[in-house]
C-alpha positions, 0 to 999 in steps of 0.5 A: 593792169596787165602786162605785156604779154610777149614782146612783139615785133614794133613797126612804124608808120607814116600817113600813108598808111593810112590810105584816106582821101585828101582831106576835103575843104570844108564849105565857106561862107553862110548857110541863109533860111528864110522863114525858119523855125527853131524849137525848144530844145533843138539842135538844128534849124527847121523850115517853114513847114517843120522840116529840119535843115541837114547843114544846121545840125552837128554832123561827124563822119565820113561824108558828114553822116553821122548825126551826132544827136539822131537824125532829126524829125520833121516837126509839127508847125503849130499856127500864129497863136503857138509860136514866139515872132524873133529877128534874125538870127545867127545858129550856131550847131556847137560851141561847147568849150569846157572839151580841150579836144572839142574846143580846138576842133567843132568849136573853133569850126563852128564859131570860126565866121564869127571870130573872123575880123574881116567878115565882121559878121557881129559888127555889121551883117547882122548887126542886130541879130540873135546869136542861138546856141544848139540846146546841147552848148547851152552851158557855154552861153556865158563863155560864148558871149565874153569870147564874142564880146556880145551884149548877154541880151543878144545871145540864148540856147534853143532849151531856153525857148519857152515855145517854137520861135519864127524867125524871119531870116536865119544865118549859120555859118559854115564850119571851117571842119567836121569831125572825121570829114574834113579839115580846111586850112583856115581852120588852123586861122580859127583855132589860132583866134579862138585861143587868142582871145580865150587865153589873151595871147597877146604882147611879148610873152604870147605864143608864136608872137614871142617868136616874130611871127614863124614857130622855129625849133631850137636843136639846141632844145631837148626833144618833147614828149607830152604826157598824159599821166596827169589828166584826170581818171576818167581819160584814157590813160597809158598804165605805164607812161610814168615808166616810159616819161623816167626812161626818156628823161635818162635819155635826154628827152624833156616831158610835159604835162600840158594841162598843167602849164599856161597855154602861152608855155604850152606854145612855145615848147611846141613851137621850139621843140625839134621833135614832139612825141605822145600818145595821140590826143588833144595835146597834138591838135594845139599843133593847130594853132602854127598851121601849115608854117609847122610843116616838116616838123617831125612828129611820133605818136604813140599808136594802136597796135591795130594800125588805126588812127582817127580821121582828124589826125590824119586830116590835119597832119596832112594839112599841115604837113607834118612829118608824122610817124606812128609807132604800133605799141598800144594794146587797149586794156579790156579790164579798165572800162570806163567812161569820159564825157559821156561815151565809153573809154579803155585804158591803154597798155603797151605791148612791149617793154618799157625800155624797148619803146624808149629805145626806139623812140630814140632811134627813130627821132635821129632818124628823122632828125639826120634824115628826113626820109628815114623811117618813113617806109611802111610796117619798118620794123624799129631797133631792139 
């Protein structure tokens, strides 16, 4: 790792630099095909005639562009003798949940209608369907099926088709956000149910219910910081969090590691925290799970010193109403490539001194703690 190279001038920044549109609202309710078709190995739906159905296919990006797996190519039907003759079905595009990040994101999106008790769409809509994962969630089958509490006949990926599959009626449900489009705000309702039921979060002891219902921060509480410097080598990693964590110790500040704690502990130190502050990542997407009742909770991430910040964040810290500041101090290291659930990652490194970010840091959450307006300007530069 390199060091920094000189000290530069930090600026913190709010959401409005950022300069997105409101974060839209995802579509409700269920896609329904009549006579579609799915194809072993698929990741989405086709008609009829072969053609593919956009909406049943993950999608990211701006205007939900972007097809994650290639845009997909009209099919060749084959006639009665080739095909397998299926019930209805309910597709579902994404349901990987082995991806902390992704779990809380496109798979609490996409299985959102099917964790819904008021829709009871497994219980009575469609009481006797088939539950068909995307050929890329087939290894989630099992967790898919105890989170949904299915019967293992009643659920099965396209790559286990042995042939193309007719099925007389089709059911996908809308997600509740696509990634780097948009994010409703009963998504935070789907991220809260997901983790309920995967983590059993119930009784006394579980998340925002030990604390009658409201996550309410303690000032008495020591200020957060979630730390990264435990996950595994293949994530992106900041070379000197472990200097940083020391620094912010001195100063008062309590650091977690939240891969390590029990999810209902990972809950309740976010809920009571009075400030949280991190490298921008998944650890910051739990903040999900409170929904707008977090709203005006001071938040510092630790960002690029390009200004940049992904689309989801901004979504749903918007969404949420989070009093969100970043600070410019990290420089991606071009000597440490490498890669993370399949795509390629670089390391972090700071483009200041240790002890100046903590510093400032420190200057900025009493700012924002005594006066909610203070450090809100764009490009202000932080205390030495």
């Amino acid at each position: 790792m390199k060091a920094p190279v000189a000290l530069r001038e930090l600026e913190v920044l709010n959401l409005d630099h950022f300069r997105l549109p409101a974060p839209g609202s995802a579509p409700e309710g269920l896609i329904e095909i009549r006579d579609g078709l799915l194809f072993p190995g698929a990741h989405g739906v086709f008609d009829g005639l072969g053609r593919p159905v956009p909406d049943s296919f993950l999608r990211r990006g701006p205007g939900a562009s972007e097809y994650v797996y290639g845009e997909p190519q009209a099919q060749v039907v084959p006639d009665a003798s080739g095909l397998d003759w299926g019930g209805e079905i309910l597709f579902v595009p994404y349901a990987r949940l082995e991806i902390f990040g992704h779990l809380l994101t496109e798979a609490a999106a996409h299985l959102s209608l099917l964790l819904d008790p008021e829709v009871e769409l497994l219980a009575t809509k469609a009481a006797q369907a088939t539950v068909v994962l995307a050929a890329d969630s087939d290894q989630a089958i099992e967790p898919v099926c105890a989170l949904l509490g299915l019967e293992p006949h009643r659920i099965l990926s396209t790559r286990s088709l042995p042939r193309p599959l007719f099925c007389p009626r089709v059911l996908i449900p809308r997600p509740s956000m696509i990634n780097r489009c948009a994010v409703d705000r009963r998504h935070f309702l789907a991220v809260r149910r997901l983790l309920d039921r995967s983590y059993n979060l119930v009784g006394p002891e579980a998340g925002q219910g030990a604390l009658g219902g409201q996550p309410v921060a303690d000032p008495g509480q020591a200020r957060l910081y979630l730390s990264r410097s435990r996950l595994p080598p293949q994530c992106r990693l900041l070379a000197e969090e472990e200097q940083l964590e020391e620094e912010l110790r001195a100063r008062g500040w309590r650091v977690i590691y939240p891969e390590t704690l029990p999810m209902p502990e990972q809950l309740r130190l976010l809920a009571e925290a009075p400030i949280i502050a991190g490298c921008v990542g998944s650890a910051m997407h739990l903040l999900m799970y409170f929904g707008e009742a977090l709203a005006g909770r001071p938040l510092i991430g630790l960002g690029p010193t390009d200004r940049r910040l992904n689309r989801n964040f901004v979504y749903q810290f918007q969404q949420q109403r989070l009093d969100y500041r970043q600070i410019s101090c990290l420089d991606r290291d071009p000597d440490c490539p490498k890669k993370a659930h399949g795509v390629h990652v670089q390391d972090l490194r700071l483009s200041t001194a240790v002890p100046r970010l903590a510093s400032a840091m420190e200057a900025l959450a009493e700012a924002m703690v005594g006066d909610p307006a203070g450090g809100s300007g764009l490009s202000q530069p932080l205390p030495d």
